[in-house]
C-alpha atoms as an extended CHARMM CRD file, in Angstrom:
* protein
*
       227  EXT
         1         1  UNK       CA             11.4110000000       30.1290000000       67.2440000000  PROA      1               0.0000000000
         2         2  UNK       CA             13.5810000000       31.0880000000       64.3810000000  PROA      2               0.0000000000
         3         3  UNK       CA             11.1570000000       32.8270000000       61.5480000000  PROA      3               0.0000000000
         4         4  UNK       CA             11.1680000000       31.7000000000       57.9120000000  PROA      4               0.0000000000
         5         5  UNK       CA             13.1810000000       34.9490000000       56.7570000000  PROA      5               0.0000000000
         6         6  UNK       CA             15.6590000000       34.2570000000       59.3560000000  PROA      6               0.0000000000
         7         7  UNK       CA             18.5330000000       33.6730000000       56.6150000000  PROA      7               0.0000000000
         8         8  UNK       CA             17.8830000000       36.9330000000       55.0380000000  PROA      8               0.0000000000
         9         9  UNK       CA             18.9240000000       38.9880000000       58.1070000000  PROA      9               0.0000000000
        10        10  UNK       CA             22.7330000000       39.3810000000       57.1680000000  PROA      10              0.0000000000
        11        11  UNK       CA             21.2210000000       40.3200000000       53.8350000000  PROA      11              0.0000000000
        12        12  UNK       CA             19.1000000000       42.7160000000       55.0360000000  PROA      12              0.0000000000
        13        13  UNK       CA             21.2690000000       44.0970000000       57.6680000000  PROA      13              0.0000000000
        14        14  UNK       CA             24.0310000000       44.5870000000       54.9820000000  PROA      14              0.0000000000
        15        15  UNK       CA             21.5070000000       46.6050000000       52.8630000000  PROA      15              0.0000000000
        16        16  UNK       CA             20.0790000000       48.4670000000       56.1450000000  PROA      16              0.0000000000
        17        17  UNK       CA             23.5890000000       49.4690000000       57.0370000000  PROA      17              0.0000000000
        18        18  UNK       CA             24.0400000000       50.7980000000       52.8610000000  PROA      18              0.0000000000
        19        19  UNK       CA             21.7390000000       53.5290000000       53.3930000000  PROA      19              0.0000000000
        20        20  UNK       CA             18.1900000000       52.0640000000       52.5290000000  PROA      20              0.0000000000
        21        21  UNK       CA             15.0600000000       52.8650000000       54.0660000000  PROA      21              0.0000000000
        22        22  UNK       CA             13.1450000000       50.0400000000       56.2070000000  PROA      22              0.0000000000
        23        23  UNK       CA             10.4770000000       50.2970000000       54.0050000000  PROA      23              0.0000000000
        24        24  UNK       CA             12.0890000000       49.8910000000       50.9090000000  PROA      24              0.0000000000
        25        25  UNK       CA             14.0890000000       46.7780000000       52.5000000000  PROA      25              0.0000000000
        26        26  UNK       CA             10.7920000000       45.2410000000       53.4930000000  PROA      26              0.0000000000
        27        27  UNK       CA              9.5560000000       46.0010000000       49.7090000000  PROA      27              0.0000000000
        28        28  UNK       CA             12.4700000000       44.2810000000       48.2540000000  PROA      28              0.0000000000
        29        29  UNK       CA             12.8660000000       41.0580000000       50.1970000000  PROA      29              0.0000000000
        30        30  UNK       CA              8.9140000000       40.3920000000       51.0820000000  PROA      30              0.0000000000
        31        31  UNK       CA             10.0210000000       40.8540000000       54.7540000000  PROA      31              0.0000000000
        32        32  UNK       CA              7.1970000000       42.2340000000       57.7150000000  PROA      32              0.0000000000
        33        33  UNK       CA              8.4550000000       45.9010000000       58.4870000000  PROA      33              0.0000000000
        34        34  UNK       CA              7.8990000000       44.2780000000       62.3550000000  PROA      34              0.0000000000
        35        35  UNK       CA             10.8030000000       41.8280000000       61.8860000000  PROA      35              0.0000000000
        36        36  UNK       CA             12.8830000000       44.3480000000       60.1730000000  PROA      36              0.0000000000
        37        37  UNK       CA             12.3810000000       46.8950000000       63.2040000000  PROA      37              0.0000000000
        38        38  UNK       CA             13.3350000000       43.6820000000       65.6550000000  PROA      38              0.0000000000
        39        39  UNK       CA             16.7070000000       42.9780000000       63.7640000000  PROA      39              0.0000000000
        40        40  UNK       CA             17.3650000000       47.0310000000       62.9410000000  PROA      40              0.0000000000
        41        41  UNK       CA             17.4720000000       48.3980000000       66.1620000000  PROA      41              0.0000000000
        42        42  UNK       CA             20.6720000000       48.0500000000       67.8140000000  PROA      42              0.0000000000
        43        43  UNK       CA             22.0040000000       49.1070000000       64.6090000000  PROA      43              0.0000000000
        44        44  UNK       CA             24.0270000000       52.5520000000       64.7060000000  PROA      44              0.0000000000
        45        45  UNK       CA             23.5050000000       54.1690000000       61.5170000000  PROA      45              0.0000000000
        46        46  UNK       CA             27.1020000000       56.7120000000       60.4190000000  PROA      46              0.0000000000
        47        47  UNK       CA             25.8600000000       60.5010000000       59.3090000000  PROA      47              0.0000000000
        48        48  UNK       CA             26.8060000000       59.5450000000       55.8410000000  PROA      48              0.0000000000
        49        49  UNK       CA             24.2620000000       56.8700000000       56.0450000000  PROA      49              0.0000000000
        50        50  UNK       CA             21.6280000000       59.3020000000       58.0170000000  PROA      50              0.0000000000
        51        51  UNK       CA             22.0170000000       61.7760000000       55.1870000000  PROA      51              0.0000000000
        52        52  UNK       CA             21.4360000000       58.9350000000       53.0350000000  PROA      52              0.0000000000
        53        53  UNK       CA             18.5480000000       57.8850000000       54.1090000000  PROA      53              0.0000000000
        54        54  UNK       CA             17.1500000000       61.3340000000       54.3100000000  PROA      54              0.0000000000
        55        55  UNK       CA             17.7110000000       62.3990000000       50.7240000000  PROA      55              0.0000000000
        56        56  UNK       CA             16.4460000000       59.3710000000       49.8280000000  PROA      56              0.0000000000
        57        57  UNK       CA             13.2850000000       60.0180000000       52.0560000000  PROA      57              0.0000000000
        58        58  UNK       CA             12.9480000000       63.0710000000       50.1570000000  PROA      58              0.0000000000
        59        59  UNK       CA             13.1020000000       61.5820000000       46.5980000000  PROA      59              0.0000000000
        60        60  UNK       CA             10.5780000000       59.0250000000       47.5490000000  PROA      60              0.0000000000
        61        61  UNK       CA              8.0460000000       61.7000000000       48.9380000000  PROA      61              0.0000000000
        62        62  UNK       CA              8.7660000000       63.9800000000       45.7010000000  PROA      62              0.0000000000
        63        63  UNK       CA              7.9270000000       60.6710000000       43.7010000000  PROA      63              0.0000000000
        64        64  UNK       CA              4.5220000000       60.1630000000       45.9260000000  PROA      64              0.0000000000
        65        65  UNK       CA              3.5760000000       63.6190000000       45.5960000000  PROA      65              0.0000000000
        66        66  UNK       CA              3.9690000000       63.4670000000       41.7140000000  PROA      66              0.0000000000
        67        67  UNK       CA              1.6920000000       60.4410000000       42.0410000000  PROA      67              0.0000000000
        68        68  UNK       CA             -0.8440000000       61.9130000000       44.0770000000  PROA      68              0.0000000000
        69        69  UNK       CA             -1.2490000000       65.5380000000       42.0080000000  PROA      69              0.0000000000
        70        70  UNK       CA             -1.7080000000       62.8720000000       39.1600000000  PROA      70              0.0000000000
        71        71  UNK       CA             -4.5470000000       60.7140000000       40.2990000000  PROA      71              0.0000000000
        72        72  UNK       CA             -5.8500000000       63.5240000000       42.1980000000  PROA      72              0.0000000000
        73        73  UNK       CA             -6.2680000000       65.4790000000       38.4120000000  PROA      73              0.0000000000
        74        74  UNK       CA             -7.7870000000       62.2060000000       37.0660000000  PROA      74              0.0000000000
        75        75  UNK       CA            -10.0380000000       62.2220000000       39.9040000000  PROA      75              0.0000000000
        76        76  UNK       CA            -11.4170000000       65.7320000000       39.3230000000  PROA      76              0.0000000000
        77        77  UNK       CA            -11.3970000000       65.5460000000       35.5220000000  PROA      77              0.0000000000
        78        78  UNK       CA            -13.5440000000       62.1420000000       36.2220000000  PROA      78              0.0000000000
        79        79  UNK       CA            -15.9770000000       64.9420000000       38.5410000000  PROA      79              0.0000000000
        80        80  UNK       CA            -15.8640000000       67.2840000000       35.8980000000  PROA      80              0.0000000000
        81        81  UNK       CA            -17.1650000000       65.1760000000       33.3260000000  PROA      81              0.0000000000
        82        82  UNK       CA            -19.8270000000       63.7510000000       35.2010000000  PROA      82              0.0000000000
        83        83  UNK       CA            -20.8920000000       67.1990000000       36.2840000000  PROA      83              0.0000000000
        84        84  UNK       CA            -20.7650000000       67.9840000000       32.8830000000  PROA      84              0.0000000000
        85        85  UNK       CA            -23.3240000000       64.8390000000       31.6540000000  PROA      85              0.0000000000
        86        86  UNK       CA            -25.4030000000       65.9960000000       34.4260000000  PROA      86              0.0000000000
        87        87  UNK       CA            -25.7530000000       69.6850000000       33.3230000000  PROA      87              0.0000000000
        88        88  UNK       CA            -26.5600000000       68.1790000000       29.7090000000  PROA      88              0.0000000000
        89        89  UNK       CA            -29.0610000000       65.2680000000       30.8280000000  PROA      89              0.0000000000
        90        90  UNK       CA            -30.8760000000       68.5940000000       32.4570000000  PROA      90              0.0000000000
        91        91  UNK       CA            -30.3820000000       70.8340000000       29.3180000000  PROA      91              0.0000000000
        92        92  UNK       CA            -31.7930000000       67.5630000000       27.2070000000  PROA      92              0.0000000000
        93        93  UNK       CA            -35.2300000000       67.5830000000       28.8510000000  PROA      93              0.0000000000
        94        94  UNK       CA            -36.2700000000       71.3390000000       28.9910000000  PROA      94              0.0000000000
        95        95  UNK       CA            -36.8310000000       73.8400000000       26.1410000000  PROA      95              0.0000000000
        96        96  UNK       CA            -33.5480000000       75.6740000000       25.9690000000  PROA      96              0.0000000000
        97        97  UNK       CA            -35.2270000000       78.5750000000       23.4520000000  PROA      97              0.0000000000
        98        98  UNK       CA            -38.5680000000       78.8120000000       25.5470000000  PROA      98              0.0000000000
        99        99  UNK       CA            -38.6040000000       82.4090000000       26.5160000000  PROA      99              0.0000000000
       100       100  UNK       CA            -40.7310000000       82.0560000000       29.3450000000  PROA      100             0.0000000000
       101       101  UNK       CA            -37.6050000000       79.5870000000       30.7850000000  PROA      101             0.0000000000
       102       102  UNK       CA            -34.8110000000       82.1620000000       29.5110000000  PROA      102             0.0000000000
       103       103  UNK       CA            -36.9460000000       85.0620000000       31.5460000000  PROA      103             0.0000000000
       104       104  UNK       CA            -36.6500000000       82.7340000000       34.8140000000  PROA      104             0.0000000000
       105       105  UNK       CA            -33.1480000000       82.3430000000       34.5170000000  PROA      105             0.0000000000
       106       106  UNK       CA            -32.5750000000       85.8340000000       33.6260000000  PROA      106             0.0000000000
       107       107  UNK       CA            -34.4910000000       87.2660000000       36.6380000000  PROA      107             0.0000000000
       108       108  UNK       CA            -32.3410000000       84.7580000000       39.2400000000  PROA      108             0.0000000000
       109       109  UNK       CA            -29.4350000000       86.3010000000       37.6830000000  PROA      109             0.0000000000
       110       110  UNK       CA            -30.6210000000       89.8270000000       38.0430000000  PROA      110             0.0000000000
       111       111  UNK       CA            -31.7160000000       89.1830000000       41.1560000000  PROA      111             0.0000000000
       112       112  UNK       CA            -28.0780000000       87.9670000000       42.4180000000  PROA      112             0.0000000000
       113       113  UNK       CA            -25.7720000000       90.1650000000       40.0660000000  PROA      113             0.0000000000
       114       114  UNK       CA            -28.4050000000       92.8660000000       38.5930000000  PROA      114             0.0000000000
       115       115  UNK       CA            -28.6180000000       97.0060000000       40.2140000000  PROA      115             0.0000000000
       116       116  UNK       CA            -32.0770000000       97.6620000000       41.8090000000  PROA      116             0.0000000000
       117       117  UNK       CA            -31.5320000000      101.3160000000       41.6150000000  PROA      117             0.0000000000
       118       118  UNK       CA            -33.1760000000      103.2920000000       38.8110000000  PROA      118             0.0000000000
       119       119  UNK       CA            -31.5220000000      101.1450000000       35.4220000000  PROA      119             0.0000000000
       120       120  UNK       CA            -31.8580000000       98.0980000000       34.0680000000  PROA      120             0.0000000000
       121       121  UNK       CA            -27.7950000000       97.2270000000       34.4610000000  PROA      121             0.0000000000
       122       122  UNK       CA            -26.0750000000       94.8280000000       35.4910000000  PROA      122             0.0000000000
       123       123  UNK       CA            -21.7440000000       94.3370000000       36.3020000000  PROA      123             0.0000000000
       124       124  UNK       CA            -19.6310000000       91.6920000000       36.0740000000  PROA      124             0.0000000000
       125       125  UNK       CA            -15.8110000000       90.6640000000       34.8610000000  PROA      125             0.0000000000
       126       126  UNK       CA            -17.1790000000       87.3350000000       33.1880000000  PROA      126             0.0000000000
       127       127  UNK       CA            -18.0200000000       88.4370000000       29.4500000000  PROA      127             0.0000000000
       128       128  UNK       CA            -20.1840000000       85.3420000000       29.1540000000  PROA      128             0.0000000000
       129       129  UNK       CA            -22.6220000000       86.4170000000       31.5660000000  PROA      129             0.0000000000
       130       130  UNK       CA            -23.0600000000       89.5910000000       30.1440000000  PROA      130             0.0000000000
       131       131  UNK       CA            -23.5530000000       88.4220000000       26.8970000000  PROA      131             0.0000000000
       132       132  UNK       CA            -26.4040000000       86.0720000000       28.4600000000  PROA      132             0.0000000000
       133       133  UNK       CA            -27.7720000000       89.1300000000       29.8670000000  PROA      133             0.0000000000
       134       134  UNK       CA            -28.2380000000       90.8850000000       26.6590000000  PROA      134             0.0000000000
       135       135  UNK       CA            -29.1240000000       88.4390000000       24.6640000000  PROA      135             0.0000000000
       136       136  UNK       CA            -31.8920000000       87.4440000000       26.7510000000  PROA      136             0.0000000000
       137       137  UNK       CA            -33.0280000000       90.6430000000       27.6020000000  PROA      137             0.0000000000
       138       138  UNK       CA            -33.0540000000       91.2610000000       23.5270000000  PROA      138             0.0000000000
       139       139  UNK       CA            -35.0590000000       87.8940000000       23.1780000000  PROA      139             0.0000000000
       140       140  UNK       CA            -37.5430000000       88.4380000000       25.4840000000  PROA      140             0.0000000000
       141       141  UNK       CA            -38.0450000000       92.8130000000       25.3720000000  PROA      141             0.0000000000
       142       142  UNK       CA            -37.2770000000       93.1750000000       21.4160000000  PROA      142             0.0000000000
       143       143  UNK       CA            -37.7380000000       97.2060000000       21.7240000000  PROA      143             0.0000000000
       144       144  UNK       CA            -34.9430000000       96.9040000000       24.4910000000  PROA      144             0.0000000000
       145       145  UNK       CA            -31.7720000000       99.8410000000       23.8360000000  PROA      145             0.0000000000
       146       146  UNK       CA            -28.5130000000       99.9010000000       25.4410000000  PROA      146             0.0000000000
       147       147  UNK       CA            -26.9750000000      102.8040000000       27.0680000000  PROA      147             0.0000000000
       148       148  UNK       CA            -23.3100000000      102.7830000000       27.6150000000  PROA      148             0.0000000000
       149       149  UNK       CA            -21.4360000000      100.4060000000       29.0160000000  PROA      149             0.0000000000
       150       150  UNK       CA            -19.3100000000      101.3920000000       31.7280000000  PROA      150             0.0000000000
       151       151  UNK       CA            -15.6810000000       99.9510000000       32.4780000000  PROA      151             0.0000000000
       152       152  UNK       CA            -14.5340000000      100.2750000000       36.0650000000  PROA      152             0.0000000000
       153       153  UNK       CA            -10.5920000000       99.5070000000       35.9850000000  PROA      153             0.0000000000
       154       154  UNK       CA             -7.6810000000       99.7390000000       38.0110000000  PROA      154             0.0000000000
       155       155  UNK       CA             -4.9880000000      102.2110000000       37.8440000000  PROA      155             0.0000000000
       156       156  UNK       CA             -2.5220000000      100.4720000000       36.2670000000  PROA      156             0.0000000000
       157       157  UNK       CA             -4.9510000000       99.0680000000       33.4420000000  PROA      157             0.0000000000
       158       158  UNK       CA             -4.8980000000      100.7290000000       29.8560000000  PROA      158             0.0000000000
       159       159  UNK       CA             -8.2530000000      101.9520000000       28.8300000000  PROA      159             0.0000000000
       160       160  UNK       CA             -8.1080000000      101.2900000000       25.1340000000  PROA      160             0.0000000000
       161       161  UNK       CA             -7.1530000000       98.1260000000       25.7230000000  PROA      161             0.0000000000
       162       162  UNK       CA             -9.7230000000       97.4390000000       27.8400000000  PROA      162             0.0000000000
       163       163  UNK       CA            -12.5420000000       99.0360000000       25.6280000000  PROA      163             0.0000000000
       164       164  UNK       CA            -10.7380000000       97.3910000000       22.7710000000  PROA      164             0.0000000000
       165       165  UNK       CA            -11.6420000000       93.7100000000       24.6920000000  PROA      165             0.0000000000
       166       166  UNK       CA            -14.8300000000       94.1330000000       25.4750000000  PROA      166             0.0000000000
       167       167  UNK       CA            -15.8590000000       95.9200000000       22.7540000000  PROA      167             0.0000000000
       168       168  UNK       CA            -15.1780000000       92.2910000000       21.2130000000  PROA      168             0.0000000000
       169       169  UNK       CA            -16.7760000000       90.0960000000       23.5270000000  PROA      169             0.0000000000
       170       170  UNK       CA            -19.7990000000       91.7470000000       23.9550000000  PROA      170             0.0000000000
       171       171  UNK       CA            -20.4720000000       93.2320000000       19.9230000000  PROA      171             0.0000000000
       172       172  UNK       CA            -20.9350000000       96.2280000000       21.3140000000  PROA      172             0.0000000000
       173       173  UNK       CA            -19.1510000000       99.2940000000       19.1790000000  PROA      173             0.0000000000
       174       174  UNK       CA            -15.9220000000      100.8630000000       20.8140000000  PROA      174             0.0000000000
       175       175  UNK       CA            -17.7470000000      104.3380000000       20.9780000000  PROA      175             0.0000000000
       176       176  UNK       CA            -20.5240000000      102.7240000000       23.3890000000  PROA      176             0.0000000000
       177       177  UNK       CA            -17.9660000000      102.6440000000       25.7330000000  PROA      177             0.0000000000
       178       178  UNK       CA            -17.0700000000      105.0110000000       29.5290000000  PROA      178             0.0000000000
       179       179  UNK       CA            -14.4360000000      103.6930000000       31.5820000000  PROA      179             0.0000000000
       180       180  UNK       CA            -13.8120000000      104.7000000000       35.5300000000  PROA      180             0.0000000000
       181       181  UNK       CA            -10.6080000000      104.1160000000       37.0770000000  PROA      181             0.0000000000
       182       182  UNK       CA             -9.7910000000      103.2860000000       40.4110000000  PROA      182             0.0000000000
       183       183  UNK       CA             -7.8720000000      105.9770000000       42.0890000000  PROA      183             0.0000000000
       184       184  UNK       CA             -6.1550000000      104.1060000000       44.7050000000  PROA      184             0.0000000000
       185       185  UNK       CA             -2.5690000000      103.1620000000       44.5590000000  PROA      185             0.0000000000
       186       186  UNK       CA             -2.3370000000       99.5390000000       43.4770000000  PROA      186             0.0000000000
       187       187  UNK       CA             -0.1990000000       97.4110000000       45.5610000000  PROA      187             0.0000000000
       188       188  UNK       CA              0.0910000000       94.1870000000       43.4300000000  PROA      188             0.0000000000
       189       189  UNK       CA              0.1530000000       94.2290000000       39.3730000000  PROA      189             0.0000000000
       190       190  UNK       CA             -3.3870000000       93.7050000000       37.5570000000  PROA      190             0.0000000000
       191       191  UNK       CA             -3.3570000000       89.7490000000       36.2000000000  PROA      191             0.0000000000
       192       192  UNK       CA             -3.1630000000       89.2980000000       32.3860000000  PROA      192             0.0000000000
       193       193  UNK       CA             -6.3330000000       87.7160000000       32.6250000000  PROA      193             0.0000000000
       194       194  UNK       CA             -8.5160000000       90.5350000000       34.5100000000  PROA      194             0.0000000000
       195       195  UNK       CA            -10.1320000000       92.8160000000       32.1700000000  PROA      195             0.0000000000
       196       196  UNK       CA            -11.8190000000       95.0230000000       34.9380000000  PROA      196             0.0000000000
       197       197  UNK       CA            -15.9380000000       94.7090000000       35.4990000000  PROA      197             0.0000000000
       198       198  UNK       CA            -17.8990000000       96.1590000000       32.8870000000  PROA      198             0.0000000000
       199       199  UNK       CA            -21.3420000000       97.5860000000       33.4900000000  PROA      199             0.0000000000
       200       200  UNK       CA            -23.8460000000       96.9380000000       30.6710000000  PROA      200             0.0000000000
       201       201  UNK       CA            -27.1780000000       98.8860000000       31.4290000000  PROA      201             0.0000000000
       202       202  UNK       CA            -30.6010000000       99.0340000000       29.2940000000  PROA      202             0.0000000000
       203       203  UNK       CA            -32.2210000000      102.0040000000       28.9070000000  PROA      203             0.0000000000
       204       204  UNK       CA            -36.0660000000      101.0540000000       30.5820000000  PROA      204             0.0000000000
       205       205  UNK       CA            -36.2350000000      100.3980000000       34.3100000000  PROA      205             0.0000000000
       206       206  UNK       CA            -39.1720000000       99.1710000000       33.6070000000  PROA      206             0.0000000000
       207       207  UNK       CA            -37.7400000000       95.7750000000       32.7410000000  PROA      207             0.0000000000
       208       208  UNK       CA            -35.6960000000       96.0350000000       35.6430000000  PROA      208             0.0000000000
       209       209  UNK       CA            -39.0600000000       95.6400000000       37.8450000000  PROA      209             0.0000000000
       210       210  UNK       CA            -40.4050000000       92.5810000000       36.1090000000  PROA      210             0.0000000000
       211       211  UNK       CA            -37.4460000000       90.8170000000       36.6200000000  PROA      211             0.0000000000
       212       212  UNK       CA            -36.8240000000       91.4370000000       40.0930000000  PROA      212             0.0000000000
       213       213  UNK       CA            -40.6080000000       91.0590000000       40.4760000000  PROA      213             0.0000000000
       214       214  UNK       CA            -40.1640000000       87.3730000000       38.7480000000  PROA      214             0.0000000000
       215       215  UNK       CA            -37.5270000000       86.1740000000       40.6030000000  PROA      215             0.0000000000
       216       216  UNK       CA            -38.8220000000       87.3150000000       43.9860000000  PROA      216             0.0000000000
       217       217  UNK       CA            -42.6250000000       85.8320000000       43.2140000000  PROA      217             0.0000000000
       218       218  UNK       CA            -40.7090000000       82.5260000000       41.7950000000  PROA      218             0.0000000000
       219       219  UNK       CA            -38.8170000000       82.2030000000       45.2260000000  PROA      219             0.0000000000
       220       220  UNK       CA            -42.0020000000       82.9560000000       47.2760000000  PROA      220             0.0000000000
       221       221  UNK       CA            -43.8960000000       80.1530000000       45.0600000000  PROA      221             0.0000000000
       222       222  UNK       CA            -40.8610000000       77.0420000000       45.8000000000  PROA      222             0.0000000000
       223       223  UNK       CA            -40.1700000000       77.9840000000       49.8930000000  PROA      223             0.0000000000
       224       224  UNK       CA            -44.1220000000       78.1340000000       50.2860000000  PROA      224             0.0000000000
       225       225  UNK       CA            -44.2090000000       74.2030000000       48.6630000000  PROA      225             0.0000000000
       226       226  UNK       CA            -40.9350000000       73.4150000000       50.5410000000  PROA      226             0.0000000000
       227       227  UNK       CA            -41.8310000000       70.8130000000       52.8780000000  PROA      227             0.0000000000
């Protein structure tokens, strides 16, 4: 039985034989890649034509690739917004400014990030989670003083500089400021974008207890009601 594309065949043969891709035959004449395949295969292909088809081959996956990075950033800026609405639907229905909510989150952050040793101090190379740290801790324990902050940097990492960041991100005055620095030789260069881990640390262990003591007591209270 002779199919209904049957008088495209010297057409298609003619364009097979140029150089093009089944694929892109069987896009451009509406023809199943299964009769293509059938009428193709006795057909020697010259290296010109094999090198032909393979640059082309690569053009076409460069193209698809391009594509895919594309709709795979829409995709995950779509995620990202929604996660987004979430965090603020959540935000919308508690009481941001209630202290007795900013001590809870405060004590699950000291409990992952905070020192248990004999300070209330806590390290980190994120400036906006120490800046959550003090200002709770300044909310909630008004008579609360700083010590000094401590910078621990890498060798190759200028210490005014460094003092000179944080000093801005955190309000804290330049002279507030110690740096250590790592005394190992560095085998890659420090990113732009790494300021080191500063150590902020209040002066009264005391509130160092009542966090951990929070967090721990908070913990005990949700795993006992787990069901």
């Amino acid at each position: 039985m002779i199919s209904k594309w049957y008088e495209l065949k010297p057409h298609a043969i003619k364009i097979r034989k140029g150089g093009s891709s089944i694929r892109k035959i069987e896009k451009l004449l509406k023809i199943p890649r299964s009769t293509l395949s059938g009428w193709f295969k006795n057909i020697k292909l010259t290296k010109n034509q094999k090198t032909k088809l393979d640059k082309n081959l690569k053009i076409a996956l460069s193209k698809a690739r391009k594509k895919a990075v594309l709709w795979h950033n829409s995709q995950k800026e779509k995620r990202m917004q929604e996660a987004s609405n979430q965090a603020e639907a959540v935000l919308s229905r508690i009481k941001v400014n209630n202290k007795d909510i900013i001590e809870t989150a405060l004590a699950f952050l000291y409990l992952g990030e905070g020192t248990k040793t004999q300070a209330t101090s806590m390290g980190n190379a994120n400036p906006l989670i120490l800046r959550f740290f003090i200002a709770a801790i300044k909310q909630i324990h008004k008579d609360a003083r700083l010590a000094k902050c401590e910078l621990h940097l890498r060798s190759d990492q200028k210490e005014l500089k460094e003092i000179e960041y944080w000093s801005k991100e955190l309000g804290i005055a330049k002279e507030n400021f110690s740096f250590v620095k790592d005394k190992r030789i560095i085998k890659s260069k420090t990113y732009l974008d790494y300021h080191g881990v500063c150590v902020v640390r209040f002066t009264s262990v005391a509130i160092q207890r009542r966090l951990v003591f929070l967090s721990q007591k908070f913990c005990n209270i949700i795993t006992a009601t787990d069901p």
